[in-house]
N, C-alpha and C positions, 0 to 999 in steps of 0.2 A: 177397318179392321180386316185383315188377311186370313181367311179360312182356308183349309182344304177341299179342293175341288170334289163336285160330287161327280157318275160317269154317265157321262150320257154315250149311248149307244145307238145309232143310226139303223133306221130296222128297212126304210123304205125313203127314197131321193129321185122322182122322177119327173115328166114334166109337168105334173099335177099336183103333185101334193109330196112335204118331205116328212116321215115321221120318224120320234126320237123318242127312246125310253129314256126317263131319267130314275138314277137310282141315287140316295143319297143317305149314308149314315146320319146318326144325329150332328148337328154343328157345321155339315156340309153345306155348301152353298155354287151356284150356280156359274155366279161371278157377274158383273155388273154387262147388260146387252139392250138393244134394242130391238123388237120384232119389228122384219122386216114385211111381214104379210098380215093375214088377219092366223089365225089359229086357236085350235080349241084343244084343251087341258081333260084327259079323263084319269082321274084318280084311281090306280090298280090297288093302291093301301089307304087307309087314312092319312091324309097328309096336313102337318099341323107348321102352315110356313108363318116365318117371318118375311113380309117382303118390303126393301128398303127401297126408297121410291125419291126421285131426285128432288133436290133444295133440303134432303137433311130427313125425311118426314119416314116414315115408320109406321107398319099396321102387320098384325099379326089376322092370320086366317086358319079357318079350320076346312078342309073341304073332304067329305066321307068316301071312303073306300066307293068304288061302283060307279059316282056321279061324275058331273061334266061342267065345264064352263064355255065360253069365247070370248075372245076378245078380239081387237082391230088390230090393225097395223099401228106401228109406231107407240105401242107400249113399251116403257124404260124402268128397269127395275131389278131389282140384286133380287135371290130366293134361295131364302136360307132355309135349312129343315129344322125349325124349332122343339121339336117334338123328342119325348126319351128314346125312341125306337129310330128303325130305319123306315124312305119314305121313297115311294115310286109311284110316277107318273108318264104316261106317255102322251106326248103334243105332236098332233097334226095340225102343219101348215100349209094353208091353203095357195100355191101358188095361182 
């Protein structure tokens, strides 16, 4: 299914690390990508995603305003904002 793209904004690209606000109304989505490094996720809203995950497979997440994740390289995944509201996050990547 074809949604409207959410916008991601490039705030910092250098030889260390790239980071990138994502802003997405409800129903927006990402668009389907591979992380090419390892990067970490800090939630500036509450963000209530859907994330579509390859071979079909599907999981909804809640992650609170304030907090943080990471993950590796080579994660593959569509991230859609499931949520009634609008939803921001900014992801630094660790080159």
């Amino acid at each position: 299914m074809q949604r409207p793209a959410c916008t991601a904004t490039m705030m910092i690209d250098d030889d260390r690390v790239r980071v990138t606000r994502f802003d997405f109304a409800p129903g927006e989505e990402t668009g389907w990508h591979r992380h090419g490094f390892d990067y970490v996720i800090t939630a500036v809203t509450d963000c209530r995603m859907l994330l579509e995950e390859p071979g079909g497979g599907t999981r909804e997440v809640t992650v609170p305003a304030g907090t943080a994740y990471r993950r590796a390289a080579g994660v593959e995944h569509n991230v859609v904002n499931a949520g009634s509201g609008s939803m921001c996050f900014v992801e630094v990547e660790l080159k």
